[in-house]
Structure formats: structure tokens, C-alpha cells
KOLMILO-853649 format. One record per residue: residue in one letter; z, y, x of N, C-alpha, C in turn. Coordinates in steps of 0.02 Angstrom, whole numbers, padded with zeros to 5 digits, always signed. Layout:
BEGIN
AZYXZYXZYX/...
***
This chain:
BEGIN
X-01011+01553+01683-00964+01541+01628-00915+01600+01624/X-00901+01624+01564-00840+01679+01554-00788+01680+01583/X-00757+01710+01608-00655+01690+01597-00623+01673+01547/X-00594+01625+01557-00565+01600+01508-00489+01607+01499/X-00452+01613+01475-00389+01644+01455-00336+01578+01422/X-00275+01574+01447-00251+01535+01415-00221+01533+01349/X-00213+01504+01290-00214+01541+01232-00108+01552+01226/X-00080+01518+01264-00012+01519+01252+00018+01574+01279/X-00023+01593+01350+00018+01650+01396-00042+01692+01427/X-00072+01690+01421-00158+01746+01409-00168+01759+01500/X-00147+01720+01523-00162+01717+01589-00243+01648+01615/X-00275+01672+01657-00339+01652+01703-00342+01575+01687/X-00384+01535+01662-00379+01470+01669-00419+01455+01721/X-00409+01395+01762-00472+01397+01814-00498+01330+01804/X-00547+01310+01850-00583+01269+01837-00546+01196+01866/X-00538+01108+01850-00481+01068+01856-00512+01011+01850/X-00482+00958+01847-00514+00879+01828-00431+00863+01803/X-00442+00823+01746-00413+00799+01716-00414+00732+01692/X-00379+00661+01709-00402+00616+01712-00462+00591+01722/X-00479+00646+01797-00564+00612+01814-00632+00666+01766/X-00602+00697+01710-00656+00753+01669-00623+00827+01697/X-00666+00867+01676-00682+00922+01697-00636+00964+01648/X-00608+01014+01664-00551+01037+01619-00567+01110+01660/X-00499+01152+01635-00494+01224+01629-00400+01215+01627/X-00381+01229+01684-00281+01225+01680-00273+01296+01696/X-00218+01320+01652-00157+01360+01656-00121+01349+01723/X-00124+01379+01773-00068+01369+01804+00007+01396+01785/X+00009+01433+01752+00077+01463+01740+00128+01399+01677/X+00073+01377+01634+00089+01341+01572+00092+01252+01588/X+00026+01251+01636+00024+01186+01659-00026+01156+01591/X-00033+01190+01556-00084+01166+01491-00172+01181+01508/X-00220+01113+01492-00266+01118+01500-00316+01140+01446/X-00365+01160+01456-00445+01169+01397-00459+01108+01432/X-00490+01051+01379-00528+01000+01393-00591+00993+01347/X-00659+00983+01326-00697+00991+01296-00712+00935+01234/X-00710+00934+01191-00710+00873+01129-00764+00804+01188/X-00813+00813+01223-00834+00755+01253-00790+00728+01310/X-00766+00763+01322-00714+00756+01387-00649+00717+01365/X-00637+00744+01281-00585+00715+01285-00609+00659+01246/X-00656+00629+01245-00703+00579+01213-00704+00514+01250/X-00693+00545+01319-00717+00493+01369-00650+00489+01391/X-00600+00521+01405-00526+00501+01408-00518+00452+01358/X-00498+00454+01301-00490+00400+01252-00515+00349+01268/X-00610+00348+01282-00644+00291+01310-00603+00250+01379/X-00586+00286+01405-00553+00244+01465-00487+00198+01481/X-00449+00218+01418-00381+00190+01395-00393+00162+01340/X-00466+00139+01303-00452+00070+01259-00491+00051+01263/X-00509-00005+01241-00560-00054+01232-00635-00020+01212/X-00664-00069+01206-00750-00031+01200-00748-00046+01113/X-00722-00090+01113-00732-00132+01047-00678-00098+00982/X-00637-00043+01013-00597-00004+00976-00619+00048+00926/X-00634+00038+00851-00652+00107+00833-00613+00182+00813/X-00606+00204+00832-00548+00269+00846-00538+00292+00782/X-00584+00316+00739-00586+00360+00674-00563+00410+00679/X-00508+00455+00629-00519+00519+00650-00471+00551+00667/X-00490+00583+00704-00439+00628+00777-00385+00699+00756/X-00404+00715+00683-00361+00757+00667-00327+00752+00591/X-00268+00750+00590-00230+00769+00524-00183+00828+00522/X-00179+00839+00459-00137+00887+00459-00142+00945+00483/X-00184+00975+00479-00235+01042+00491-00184+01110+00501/X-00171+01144+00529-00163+01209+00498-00203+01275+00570/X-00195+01320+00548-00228+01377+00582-00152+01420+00616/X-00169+01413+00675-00089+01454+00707-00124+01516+00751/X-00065+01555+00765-00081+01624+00805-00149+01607+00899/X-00122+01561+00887-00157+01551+00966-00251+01555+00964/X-00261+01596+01028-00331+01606+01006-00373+01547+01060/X-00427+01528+01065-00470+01470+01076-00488+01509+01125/X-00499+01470+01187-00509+01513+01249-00599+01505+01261/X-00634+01473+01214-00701+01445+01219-00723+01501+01151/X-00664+01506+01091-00735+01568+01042-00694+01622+01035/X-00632+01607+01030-00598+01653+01032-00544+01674+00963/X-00567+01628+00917-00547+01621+00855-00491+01584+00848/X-00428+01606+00809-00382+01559+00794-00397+01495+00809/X-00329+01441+00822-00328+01379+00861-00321+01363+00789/X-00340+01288+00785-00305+01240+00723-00253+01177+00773/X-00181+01172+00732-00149+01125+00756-00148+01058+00724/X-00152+01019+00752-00150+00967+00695-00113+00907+00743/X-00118+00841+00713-00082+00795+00743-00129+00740+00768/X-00112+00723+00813-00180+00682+00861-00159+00624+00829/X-00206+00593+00801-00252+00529+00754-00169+00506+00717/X-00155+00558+00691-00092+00527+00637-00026+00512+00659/X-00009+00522+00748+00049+00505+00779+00084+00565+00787/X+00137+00567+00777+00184+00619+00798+00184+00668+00896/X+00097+00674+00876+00077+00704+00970+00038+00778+00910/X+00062+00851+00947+00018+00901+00901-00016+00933+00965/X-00084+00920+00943-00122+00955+01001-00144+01031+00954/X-00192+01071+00988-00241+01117+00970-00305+01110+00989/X-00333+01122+00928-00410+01123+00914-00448+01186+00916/X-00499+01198+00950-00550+01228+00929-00577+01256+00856/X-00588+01288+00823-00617+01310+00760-00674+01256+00767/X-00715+01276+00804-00781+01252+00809-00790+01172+00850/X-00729+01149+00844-00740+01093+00877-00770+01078+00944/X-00767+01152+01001-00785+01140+01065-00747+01100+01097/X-00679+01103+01064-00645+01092+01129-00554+01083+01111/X-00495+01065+01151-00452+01070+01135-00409+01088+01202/X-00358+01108+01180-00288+01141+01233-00240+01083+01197/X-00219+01053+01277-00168+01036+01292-00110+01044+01326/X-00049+01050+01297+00014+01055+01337+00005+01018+01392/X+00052+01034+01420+00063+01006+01487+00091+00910+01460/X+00076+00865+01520+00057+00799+01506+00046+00777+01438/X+00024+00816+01392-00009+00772+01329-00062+00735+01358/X-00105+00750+01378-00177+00697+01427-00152+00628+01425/X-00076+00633+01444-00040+00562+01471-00028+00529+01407/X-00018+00568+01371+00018+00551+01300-00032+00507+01265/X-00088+00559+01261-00156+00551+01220-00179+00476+01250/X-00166+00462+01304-00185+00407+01359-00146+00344+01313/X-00083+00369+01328-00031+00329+01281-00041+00298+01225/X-00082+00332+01189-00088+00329+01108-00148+00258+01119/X-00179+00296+01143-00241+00257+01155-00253+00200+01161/X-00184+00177+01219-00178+00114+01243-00141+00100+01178/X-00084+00115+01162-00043+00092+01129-00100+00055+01054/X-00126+00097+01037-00167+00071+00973-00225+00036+00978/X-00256+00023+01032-00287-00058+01049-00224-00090+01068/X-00187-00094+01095-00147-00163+01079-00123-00201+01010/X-00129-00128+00984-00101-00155+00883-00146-00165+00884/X-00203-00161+00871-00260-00194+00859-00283-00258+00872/X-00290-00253+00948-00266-00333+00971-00236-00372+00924/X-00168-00353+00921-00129-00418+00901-00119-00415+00821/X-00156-00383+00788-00174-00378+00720-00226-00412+00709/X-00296-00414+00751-00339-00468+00747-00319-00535+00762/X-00291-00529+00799-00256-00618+00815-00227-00618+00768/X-00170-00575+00730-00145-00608+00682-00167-00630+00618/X-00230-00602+00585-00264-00591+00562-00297-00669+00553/X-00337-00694+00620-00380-00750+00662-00304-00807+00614/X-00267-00813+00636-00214-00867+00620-00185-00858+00562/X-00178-00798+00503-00207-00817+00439-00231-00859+00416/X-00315-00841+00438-00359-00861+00411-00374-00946+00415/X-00335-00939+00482-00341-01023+00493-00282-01068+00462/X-00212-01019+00443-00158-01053+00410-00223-01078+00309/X-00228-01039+00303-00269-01044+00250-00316-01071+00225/X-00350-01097+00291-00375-01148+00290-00360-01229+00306/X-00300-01212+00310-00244-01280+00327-00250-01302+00418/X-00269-01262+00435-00272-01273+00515-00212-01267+00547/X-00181-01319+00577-00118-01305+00604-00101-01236+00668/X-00060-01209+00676-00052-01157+00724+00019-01193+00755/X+00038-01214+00813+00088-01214+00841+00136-01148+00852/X+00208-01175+00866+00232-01115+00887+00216-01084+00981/X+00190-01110+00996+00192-01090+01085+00130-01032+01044/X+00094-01053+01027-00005-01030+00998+00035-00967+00944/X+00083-00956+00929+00110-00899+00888+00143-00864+00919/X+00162-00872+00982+00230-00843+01010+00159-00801+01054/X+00112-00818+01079+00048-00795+01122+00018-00750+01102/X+00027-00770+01025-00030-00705+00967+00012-00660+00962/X+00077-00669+00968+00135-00621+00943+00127-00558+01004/X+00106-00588+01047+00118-00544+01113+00051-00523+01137/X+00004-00542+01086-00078-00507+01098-00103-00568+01149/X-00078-00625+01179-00113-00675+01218-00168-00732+01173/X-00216-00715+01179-00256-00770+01144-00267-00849+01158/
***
């Protein structure tokens, strides 16, 4: 494999594990290269199976930083619509992360299967108010808090 370069401070990335995947860290920056499957299977591990993710970048733009995998301008964008800005790959190999975004990205992850969660339950008791099915309050105070 090449040397790889960090794109913030152009110093040696070396070879790392990162929540358990295989990464590329900065020691000087503390920022990792993680590979679009890598960071595929991070996400996988902080939500549900039953979660569908959709899509991972908004808000596009092309910044000075070069891609330590082609070498081509980074794209920044905002990880799945939350106020977290990672960098992308041109080519979609791969992305650079600041230092504890991993944790963040972890964060997100969890955080949005739980809305989910408790959007389907809320959803579930709708459907059953609507159908004239009684819902107690103990049975609302449970859904409220994602307990089924």
C-alpha cells in the first residue's frame, strides 16, 4: 500500500483500528482515513439491523484538503443531515475524520434508531387510537420513552 499523507497537516498516516475497523490515524492531528465499508460497519454496530440509514451526505462542497487514497480535493459535507461535517473522498473510497467524530458518528447512529423507535411506537398507537382501541396512560408514558 502507498503512504498515505494526512490531508490536514501532510504528515505519515499509519496503519490503526478504529472502533474494531481498520483505519489510517494522524498522529499529530489525531484524525483518521476510514474506508466507506468500514465506516459502513461502524454505523452497523450502533443501530439496529432493522434501521434504514439513507443518505450519508448533504450539503456538498469541494475544500482545499487533498484525499489521502486519490489524491484529489476532499468534499465536505454534513453526516446524514446533522450538524457533524466530515470529509469525503471524490471517489467515494473513503472518508477523514477529525479527531473523536467516530464517537460522534456512533452518536448519531444511536441517537436516530431511538427516534425511530419511538416514532414507530408512536405511529403503532395512532393507528390503534383510530381504530378506537383504547391506549392507557402507563402504555403512553412506555411508548413515550421507546418501551414497548
Amino acid at each position: 500500500m502507498p503512504k498515505l499523507t494526512c490531508p490536514v497537516d501532510q504528515s505519515s498516516i499509519v496503519e490503526s483500528k478504529t472502533s474494531g475497523e481498520e483505519s489510517f490515524k494522524c498522529d499529530q492531528c489525531d484524525g483518521i482515513w476510514i474506508t466507506s465499508a468500514a465506516l459502513e460497519s461502524l454505523e452497523d454496530n450502533a443501530a439496529s439491523d432493522e434501521m434504514v440509514k439513507g443518505q450519508r451526505q448533504f450539503g456538498k462542497r469541494v475544500i482545499d484538503h487533498l484525499c489521502p487514497h486519490c489524491g484529489e480535493q476532499m468534499i465536505r459535507c454534513r453526516y446524514r443531515g446533522y450538524n457533524l461535517e466530515i470529509e469525503a473522498c471524490p471517489d467515494d473510497a473513503g472518508y477523514w475524520l477529525d479527531k473523536s467524530e467516530d464517537r460522534e458518528i456512533r452518536d448519531v447512529m444511536k441517537r436516530r434508531d431511538s427516534n425511530l423507535g419511538r416514532s414507530a411506537s408512536a405511529e403503532k398507537s395512532w393507528h390503534k387510537a383510530r381504530r378506537g382501541e383504547k391506549v392507557g396512560i402507563l402504555q403512553r408514558v412506555k411508548q413515550l420513552f421507546g418501551f414497548r
